[in-house]
C-alpha positions as CSV (number, residue, x, y, z in Angstrom):
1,X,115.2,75.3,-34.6
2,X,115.3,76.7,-31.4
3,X,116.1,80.5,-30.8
4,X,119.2,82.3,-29.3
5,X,118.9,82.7,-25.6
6,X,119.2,86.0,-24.7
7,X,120.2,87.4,-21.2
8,X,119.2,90.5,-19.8
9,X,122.3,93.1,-20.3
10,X,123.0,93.9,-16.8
11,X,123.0,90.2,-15.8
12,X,125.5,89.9,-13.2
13,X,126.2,93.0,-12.8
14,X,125.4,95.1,-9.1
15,X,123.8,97.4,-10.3
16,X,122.4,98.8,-7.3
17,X,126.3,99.8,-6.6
18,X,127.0,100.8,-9.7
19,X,125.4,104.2,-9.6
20,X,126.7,105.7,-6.8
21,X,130.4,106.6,-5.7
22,X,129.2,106.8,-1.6
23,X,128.6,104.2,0.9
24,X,125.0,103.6,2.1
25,X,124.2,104.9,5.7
26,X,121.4,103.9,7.8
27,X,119.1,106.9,6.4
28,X,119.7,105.8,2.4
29,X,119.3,102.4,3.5
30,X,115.9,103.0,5.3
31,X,114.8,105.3,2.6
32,X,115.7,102.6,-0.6
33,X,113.8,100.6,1.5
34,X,110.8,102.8,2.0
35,X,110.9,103.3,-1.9
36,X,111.4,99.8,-2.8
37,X,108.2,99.0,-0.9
38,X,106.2,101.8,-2.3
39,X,107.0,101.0,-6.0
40,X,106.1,96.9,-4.7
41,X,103.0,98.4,-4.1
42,X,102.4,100.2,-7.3
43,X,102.9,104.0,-6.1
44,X,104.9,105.7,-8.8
45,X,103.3,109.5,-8.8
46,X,105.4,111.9,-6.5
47,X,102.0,112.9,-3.8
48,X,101.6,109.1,-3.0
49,X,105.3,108.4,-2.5
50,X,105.3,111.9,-0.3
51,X,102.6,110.1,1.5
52,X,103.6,106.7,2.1
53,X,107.2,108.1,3.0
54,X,105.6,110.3,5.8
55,X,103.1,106.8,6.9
56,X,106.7,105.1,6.8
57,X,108.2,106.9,9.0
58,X,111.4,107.9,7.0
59,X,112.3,111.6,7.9
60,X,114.0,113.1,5.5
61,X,117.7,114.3,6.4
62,X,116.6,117.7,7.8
63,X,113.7,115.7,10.5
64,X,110.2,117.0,9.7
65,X,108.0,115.7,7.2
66,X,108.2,114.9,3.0
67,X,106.9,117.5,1.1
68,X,107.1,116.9,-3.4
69,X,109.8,119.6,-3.0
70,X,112.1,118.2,-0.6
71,X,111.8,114.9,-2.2
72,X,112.7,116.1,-5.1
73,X,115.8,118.2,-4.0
74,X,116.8,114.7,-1.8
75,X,116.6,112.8,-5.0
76,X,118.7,115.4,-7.2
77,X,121.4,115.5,-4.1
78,X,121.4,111.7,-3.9
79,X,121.5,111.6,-7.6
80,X,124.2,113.9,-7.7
């Protein structure tokens, strides 16, 4: 007997649009893309996303450089 096939619940679904009410710009593009090719690479703790952010290139809003605390408050605003 062959089981069930089961399909992943957000199957067809755009997710990626689904949690936000705001269009993308070019910054929150650049920086999901930033983060997207950080977490590829396996960097999940906050200092080496800091880090590759700042190698990246991706200023945050304000110019200067990441710091864990402006990340942070970045991802709470985006968040929302």
């Amino acid at each position: 007997m062959t089981s069930p096939r089961m399909t992943h619940p957000l199957a067809g679904i755009d997710y990626a649009h689904q949690c936000r009410d705001w269009e993308e710009t070019p910054y929150t593009k650049a920086l999901g893309d930033a983060l997207e090719s950080l977490f590829d690479r396996e960097v999940h703790d906050l200092d080496g996303i800091v880090a590759g952010l700042n190698d990246a290139g991706v200023a945050p809003p304000d110019g200067g450089r990441w710091t864990a605390g402006r990340f942070t408050a970045e991802m709470a605003r985006l968040g929302g």
